[in-house]
Kinemage of the C-alpha trace (Angstrom):
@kinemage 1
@onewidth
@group {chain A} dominant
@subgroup {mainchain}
@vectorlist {calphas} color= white
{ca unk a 1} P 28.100 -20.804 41.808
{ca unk a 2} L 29.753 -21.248 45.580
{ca unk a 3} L 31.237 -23.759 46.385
{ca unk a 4} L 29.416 -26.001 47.607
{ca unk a 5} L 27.169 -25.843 45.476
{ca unk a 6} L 29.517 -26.737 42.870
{ca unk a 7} L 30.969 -29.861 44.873
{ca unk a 8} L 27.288 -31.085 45.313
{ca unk a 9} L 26.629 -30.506 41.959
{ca unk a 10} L 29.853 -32.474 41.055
{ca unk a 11} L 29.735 -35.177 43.663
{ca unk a 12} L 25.943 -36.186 42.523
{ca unk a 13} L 26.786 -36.273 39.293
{ca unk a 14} L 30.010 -38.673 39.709
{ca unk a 15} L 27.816 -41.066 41.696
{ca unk a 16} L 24.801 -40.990 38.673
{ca unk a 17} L 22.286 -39.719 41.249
{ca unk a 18} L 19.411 -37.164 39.753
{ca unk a 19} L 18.701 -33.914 41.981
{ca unk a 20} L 15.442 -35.642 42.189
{ca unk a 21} L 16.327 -38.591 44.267
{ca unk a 22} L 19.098 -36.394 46.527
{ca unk a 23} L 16.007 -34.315 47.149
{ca unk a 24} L 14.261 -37.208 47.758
{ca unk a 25} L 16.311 -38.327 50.499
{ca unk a 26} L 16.481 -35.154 51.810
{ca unk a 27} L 13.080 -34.319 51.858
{ca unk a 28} L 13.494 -30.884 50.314
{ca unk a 29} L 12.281 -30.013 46.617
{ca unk a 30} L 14.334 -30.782 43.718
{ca unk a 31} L 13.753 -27.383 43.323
{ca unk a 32} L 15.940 -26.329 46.501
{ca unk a 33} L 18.913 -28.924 45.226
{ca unk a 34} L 19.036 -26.886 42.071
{ca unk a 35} L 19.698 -24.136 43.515
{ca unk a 36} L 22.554 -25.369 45.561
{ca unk a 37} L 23.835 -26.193 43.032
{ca unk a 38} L 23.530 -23.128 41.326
{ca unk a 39} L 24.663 -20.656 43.828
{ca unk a 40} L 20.958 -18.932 44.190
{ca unk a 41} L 20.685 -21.009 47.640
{ca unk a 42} L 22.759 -22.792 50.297
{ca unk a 43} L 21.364 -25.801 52.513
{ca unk a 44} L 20.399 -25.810 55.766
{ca unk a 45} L 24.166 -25.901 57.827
{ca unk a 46} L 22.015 -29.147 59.868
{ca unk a 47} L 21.680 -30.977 56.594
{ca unk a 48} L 25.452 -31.106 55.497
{ca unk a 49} L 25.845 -34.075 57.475
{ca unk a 50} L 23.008 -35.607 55.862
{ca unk a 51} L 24.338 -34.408 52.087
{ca unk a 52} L 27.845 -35.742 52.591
{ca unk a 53} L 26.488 -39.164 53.491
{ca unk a 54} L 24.345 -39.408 50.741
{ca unk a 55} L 27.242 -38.174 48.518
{ca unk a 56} L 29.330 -40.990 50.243
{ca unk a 57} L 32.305 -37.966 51.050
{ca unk a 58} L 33.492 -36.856 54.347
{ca unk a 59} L 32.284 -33.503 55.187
{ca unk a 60} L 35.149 -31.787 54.295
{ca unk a 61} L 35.335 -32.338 50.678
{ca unk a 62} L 31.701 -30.416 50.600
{ca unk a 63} L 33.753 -27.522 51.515
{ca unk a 64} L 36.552 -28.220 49.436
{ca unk a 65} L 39.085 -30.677 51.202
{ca unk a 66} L 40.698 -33.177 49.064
{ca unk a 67} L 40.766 -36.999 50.365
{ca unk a 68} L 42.028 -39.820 48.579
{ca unk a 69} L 39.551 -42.788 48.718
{ca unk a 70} L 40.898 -45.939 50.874
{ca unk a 71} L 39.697 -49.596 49.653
C-alpha cells in the first residue's frame, strides 16, 4: 500500500465515510477508491485537492504531514 493510499484509506475511515460515497463525490468508481487505497492505483494528481476537502485535511497530511486540529 503507498502512502496515500493508506492515509485515504485511514482518513475515510476516521470520518465514517464508505468508499462508495467518496467515490460518489468524486465521480470515479468505488472501484478506483479501492484501489487507492490499496496501492494497485493512485488518483489523478488534479483530484488531491478535491480528496483532501472531502477528507476535511489539508493537503499535506495526504502525503504524510502531521497537523494538529485547531477549534
Amino acid at each position: 500500500m503507498n502512502i496515500i493510499g493508506r492515509n485515504i484509506k485511514r482518513l475515510r475511515q476516521s470520518k465514517a465515510v464508505t468508499q462508495e460515497q467518496v467515490a460518489e463525490q468524486l465521480h470515479v468508481s468505488s472501484q478506483a477508491v479501492s484501489k487507492w487505497e490499496c496501492g494497485i492505483g493512485f488518483p489523478d494528481i488534479t483530484r488531491i485537492p478535491e480528496i483532501a476537502q472531502i477528507l476535511d485535511v489539508p493537503i499535506g497530511v495526504l502525503f504524510g504531514e502531521t497537523y494538529k486540529m485547531t477549534k
